[in-house]
N, C-alpha and C positions, 0 to 999 in steps of 0.2 A: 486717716491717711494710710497707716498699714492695711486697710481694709481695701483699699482701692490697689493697693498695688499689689494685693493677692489674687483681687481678681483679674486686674490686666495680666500678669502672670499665669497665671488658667488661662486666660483669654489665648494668650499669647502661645501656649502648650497647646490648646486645644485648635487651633489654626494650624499648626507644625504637623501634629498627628495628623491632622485631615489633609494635610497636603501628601505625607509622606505617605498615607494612608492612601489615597489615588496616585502615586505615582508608580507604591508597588503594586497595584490593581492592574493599572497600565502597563506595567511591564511585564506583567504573568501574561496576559490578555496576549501581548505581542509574542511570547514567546511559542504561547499554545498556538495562535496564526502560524505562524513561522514551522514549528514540527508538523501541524495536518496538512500545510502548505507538501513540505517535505515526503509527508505519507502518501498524501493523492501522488506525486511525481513518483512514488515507489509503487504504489499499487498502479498505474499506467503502465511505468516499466514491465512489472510483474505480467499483468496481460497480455502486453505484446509479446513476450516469450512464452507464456501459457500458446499464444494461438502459433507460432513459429512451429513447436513442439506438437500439437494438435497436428498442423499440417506435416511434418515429417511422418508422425505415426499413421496419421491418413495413407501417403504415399507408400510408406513403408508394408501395410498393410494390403493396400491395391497390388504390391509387386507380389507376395507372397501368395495373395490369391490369383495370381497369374501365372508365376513359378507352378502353382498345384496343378492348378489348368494343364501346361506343358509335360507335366511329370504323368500324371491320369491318359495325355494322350501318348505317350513315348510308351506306358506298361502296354494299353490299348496295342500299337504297334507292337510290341515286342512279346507279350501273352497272346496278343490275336483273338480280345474277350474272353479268354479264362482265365481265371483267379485262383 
């Protein structure tokens, strides 16, 4: 009799572990879902300001080489092509 109810005992241990054993599995599992979930929505965010920023320097950039343009032809004018 003591023999059997050591082993029901194991038995009974060894089912507990294995439950709680997949429940923290399942709960790691969800939590790592949940932050990459989190990271994709940040790295999305991220790119859409990457390309915001992209396009301001783009523009910012267009105006500057247009300013030069205007500046080349005003000395033009105003040196009369001598430097």
């Amino acid at each position: 009799m003591p023999q059997d109810r050591n082993q029901k005992s194991s038995s009974d241990f060894s089912a507990f572990f294995d439950k709680v054993s997949w429940f923290a599995i399942t709960a790691v599992a969800i939590y790592v879902a949940t932050q990459l979930n989190k990271m994709s929505d940040s790295v999305t965010n991220l790119n859409q300001n990457i390309a915001v920023m992209v396009q301001k320097i783009q523009y910012t950039e267009k105006t500057l080489d247009e300013h030069g343009q205007e500046i080349r032809l005003i000395k033009e004018k105003v040196y009369g092509g001598r430097r």
